[in-house]
Phi, psi and omega in degrees: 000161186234157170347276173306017190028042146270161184251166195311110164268166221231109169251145184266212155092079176057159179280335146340277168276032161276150185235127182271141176285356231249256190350327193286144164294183164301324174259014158297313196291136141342284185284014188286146191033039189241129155321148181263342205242040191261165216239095198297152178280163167340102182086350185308125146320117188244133188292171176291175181281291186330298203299299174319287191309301221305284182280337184041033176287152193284130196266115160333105189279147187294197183272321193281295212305300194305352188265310183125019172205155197264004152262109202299174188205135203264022168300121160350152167256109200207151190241120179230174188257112199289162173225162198233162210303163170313330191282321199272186186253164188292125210295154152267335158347276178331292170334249168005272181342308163325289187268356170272020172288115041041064149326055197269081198277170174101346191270317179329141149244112188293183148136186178272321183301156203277137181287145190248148200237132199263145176314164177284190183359049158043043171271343189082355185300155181263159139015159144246140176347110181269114166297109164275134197222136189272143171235125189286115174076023163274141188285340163299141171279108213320149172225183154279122204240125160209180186241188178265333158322324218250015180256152184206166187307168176213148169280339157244041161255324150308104173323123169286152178314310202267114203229069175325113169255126206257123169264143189259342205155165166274106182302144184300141179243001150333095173288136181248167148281111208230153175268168210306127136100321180329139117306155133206132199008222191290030198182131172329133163325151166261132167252137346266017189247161212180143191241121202266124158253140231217087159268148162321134159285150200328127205259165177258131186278177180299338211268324130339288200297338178265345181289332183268326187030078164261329192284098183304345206267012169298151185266358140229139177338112172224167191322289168255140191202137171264149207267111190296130184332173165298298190277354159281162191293125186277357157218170186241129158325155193266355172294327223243076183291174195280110173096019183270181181261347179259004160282330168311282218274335168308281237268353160240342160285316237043168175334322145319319171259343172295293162317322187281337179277340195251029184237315204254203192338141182315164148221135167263134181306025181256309176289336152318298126359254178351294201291356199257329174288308153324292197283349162281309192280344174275326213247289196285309194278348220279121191238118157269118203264341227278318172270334156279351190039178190278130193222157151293344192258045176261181197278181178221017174199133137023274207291347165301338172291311179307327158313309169058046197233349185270145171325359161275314207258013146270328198300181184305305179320312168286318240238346173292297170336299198260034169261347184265329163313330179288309161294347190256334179275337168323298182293319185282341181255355174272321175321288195310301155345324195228042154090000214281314195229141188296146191279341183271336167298332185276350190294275227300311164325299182292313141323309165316311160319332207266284184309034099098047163246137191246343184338079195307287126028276174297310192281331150344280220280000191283113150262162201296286185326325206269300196285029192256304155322350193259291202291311202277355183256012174055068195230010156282000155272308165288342164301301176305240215359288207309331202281291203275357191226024178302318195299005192275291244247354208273343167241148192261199185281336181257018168076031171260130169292135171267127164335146166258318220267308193285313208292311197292328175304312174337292201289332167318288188297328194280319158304301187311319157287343168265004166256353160319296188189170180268025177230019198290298191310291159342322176297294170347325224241359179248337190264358164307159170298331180264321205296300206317315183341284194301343161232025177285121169130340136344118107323122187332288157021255167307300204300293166316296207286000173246331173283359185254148196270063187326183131189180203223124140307122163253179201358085200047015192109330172299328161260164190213095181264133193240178165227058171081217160259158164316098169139325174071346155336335163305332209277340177286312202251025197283322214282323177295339160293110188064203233155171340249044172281167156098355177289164172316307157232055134208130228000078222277321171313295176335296180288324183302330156279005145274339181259338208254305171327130175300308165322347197228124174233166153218150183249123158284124149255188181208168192197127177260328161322334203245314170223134171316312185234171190322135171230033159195170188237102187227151186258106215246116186240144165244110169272190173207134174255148164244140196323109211273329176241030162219159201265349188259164166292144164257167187250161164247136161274103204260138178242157154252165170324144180264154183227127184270188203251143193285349189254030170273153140318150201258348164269303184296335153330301146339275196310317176239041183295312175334291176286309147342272193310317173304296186314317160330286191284352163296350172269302172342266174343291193289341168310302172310296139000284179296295186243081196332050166241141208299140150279132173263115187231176146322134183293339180290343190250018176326312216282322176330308170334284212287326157330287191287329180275015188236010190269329188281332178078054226227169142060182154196152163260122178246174161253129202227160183199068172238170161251132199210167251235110185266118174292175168311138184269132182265012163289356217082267168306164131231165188225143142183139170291335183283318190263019175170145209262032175254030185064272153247182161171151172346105176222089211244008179201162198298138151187172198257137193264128180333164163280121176279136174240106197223199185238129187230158184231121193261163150301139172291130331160092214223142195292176166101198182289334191301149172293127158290137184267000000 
């Protein structure tokens, strides 16, 4: 029996691979202090009756169920900043706010590597045991509790040297006048030409890794550690540092097979790699959706998949799958080991595979970069969900039917550009026929400053708010910070209009002091309205609420929701700036707004009431609780959004090429 007096739960699916769930406290599991009685939304994905017995979880309760009422509610789960009445003069709350904003431009370091935090005294030592403790009656979903002390450096936290570069153009050496804070690596966007640098995406650090403590191969014992498989090693060799790819691939192959890979035919550590991302992610993460299909009851934040602990990825179903999976990248990497077959070609079969495409046509178009960039950007799972699990996608939330024939094209074009190369996909979402649509009317400019992946230093440098990476591969996993509608396999229809539409961005933010990966969200659009005295579109920069990562604390959250929210609009702002097109907000961040623009000497802030006007969605759908109150829905022809009543911020108004707005 456990703490909490539940008893063990017992998963199969070979003796090899059990990773028994028992052992774990309560607050590893998802489904741990969760009501049984949550009242699912509307159109959610329900598992098969087989997939239920099978995996059986304890059913997640909603935010309205954590409240005390029993009707879901389909607004995002977002902690936003209340505004005070209109009538008043700007709160100092606001202020304060305002000026604890920081700008330090020129500090960045761009790229796909993961930010890094340097050890104390440069010792290097790892974390010590972190004691995890359930917390009663928190509105946060159980996380993993660490400090800033307790985060260190990692060896695939480091960037490689060897840095690829997609050139736009030669940059200008012209001095501009540039907005406040505005990014591109170290230096203000170039108009309209930018030198982009293109890193692997963010890779998982050690300190992640202790932080999740999936791993046995730690160099110390801690309290909770899941009990390494039959065929792994109970400790790693000292050859082998923590988080290299051949301790990865030990801990999921063993020692035998490890050695037999590294006995035969060359490999480079770039195909090594790979292979150690595979194998985590087809084996240790592994959820079969093709039987389980897309649910609420899948995880609902990141480090939860990284865990790899939760009841999708113990039942029986997922846990058959990924023993066979084992067996099969087992076999296909000793053929590459003894020359039988090339190691990059065998990666690439073996993802397709893993991602449930049988498409000949897509595995044509598949190359070693584009999947190598995919595994380092962990898209094997939302890739499979989208591939194995359409019929998931086939109702919207309120039970109106979606085309089955466009979401599989969708989903078609959409793999195929992210196994192309590793900018493939990014390319995909501005050069489609709807993407061009959705920014026609765009100056050549403008067009360039909204597809580049900006980003602004907040407190010095310690928050970083971004729009992802060069390559956009962030974009799969942005709907799991918060929450938690719109994922990749929960109502996966949800996502596809962020990921396939030009028009749909999001700004991150990240703090590596506070979480390993980005731990907030907001949803970022360029729309168009129409003009009361002129007959063309005007463009809008549309912001939505920020949504925070369900595994923060829940006093920091409290503390720095505020500040969080400023650094948005303050990305917000130099966006706006840069291309001297009006930001659209909320009405709740109005008084912030008028705050940061009157801190900036920047703008002027209005009150607005307009309508505005969405081209075809190349997603199919579109989805937000904010431009329309049907959640999602079909939107495959032009049409017009109810009248919105928002806060609009126009830009000052600058000399040069851009179109004035």
């Amino acid at each position: 029996m456990l703490a909490n007096g539940r008893r063990p739960v017992r998963v199969g699916g070979g003796a090899s691979m059990r990773l028994p769930v028992g052992r774990l406290p309560a607050a590893y599991l998802s489904s741990a202090n969760r009501s049984s009685s949550q009242t699912p939304l509307p159109g959610a994905s329900a598992m098969t009756e087989e997939a239920a017995r099978a995996c059986s979880p304890r059913r997640a309760s909603s935010q309205a169920g954590e409240q005390g009422s029993s009707s879901p509610s389909l607004l995002p789960r977002a902690r936003v900043v209340v505004a005070p009445p209109r009538d008043q003069p700007l709160s100092v709350a606001a202020r304060a706010a305002a000026q604890a904003v920081s700008v330090t431009p020129g500090t960045m370091t761009p790229g796909w590597a993961s930010p890094q935090v340097p050890s104390s005294a440069g010792s290097g030592t790892r974390s010590p045991a972190i004691q995890i403790q359930q917390r009663s009656g928190s509105t946060v979903p159980p996380q993993m509790r660490r400090t800033q002390s307790q985060m260190r450096v990692s060896p695939r936290s480091i960037p490689s040297p060897n840095v690829a570069r997609l050139k736009l153009g030669k940059p200008s050496d012209e001095k501009k006048d540039w907005p406040q804070g505005l990014l591109v690596g170290d230096r203000p966007p170039a108009r309209p030409h930018a030198e982009l640098r293109i890193r692997p995406p963010p890779s998982r650090t050690t300190s992640e890794s202790n932080l999740k403590q999936r791993s046995p191969l730690a160099g110390q014992r801690r309290s909770l550690q899941v009990p390494s498989t039959q065929s792994s090693p109970r400790s790693e060799p000292s050859a082998y540092a923590r988080g290299s790819p051949e301790a990865r691939l030990m801990q999921v192959f063993g020692q035998h097979v490890l050695s037999a890979l590294l006995a035969g035919s060359l490999v480079t550590s770039e195909t090594l790699s790979a292979a150690a991302s595979l194998a985590e992610q087809s084996v240790t993460m592994c959820i079969d959706y093709a039987r389980l299909g897309q649910s609420w009851k899948h995880p609902h934040s990141r480090g939860q998949y990284r865990l790899g602990s939760h009841p999708s990825m113990t039942c029986q179903l997922s846990r058959a799958r990924a023993q066979l999976s084992k067996q099969r990248l087992s076999q296909l990497f000793l053929q590459a080991a003894k020359g039988q077959l090339e190691w990059e070609v065998a990666i690439v079969r073996a993802f397709m595979r893993e991602i449930g495409v049988e498409n000949q046509a897509i595995i044509q178009h598949a190359t070693f970069e584009g999947v190598s960039a995919a595994l380092e950007a962990e898209l094997l799972l939302p890739l499979r969900s989208f591939n194995e699990a359409q019929q998931s996608m086939h109702l919207t939330v309120y039970l109106k039917p979606v085309p089955a024939a466009e979401i599989r094209e969708a989903v078609q074009a959409l793999t195929a550009a992210v196994v192309s190369k590793p900018s493939g996909f990014s390319e995909w979402r501005y050069t489609c026929p709807r993407g061009r649509r959705q920014l026609e009317g765009l100056s050549e400019e403008q067009v360039e400053l909204w597809k580049t992946a900006t980003s602004c230093q907040h407190r010095g440098g310690a928050l970083r708010s971004h729009e992802d990476e060069a390559g956009e591969l962030g974009l799969f996993w942005a709907t799991k910070i918060g929450g938690p509608s719109h994922g990749f396999d929960i109502e996966g229809q949800c996502h596809l209009p962020l990921l396939c539409n030009a028009r749909n961005k999001v700004i991150l933010l990240s703090d590596p002091a506070l979480h390993p990966v980005s731990f907030g969200r907001v949803h970022f659009r360029l729309l168009w309205v129409r003009s009361q005295q002129q007959e063309t579109l005007q463009p809008r920069l549309w912001l939505e609420r920020l949504n925070v990562d369900f595994d923060l604390e829940p006093e920091d959250v409290k503390a720095n929701m505020s500040s969080w929210t400023a650094a948005i609009l303050l990305h917000a702002i130099s966006k706006s700036e840069a291309m001297q097109v009006p930001l659209s907000v909320d009405l709740a961040m109005l008084d912030l707004l008028k705050a940061i623009s009157c801190a900036r000497q920047e703008g002027q802030v209005v009150k607005s009431s307009e309508v505005f006007v969405l081209h075809p969605s190349n997603g199919v759908c579109e989805a937000s609780d904010y431009l329309d109150s049907r959640h999602d829905w079909v939107q495959l022809e032009e049409e017009d959004t109810p009248l919105r009543h928002r806060g609009l911020y126009l830009p000052t108004r600058r000399s040069g090429s851009l179109v004035q707005s």
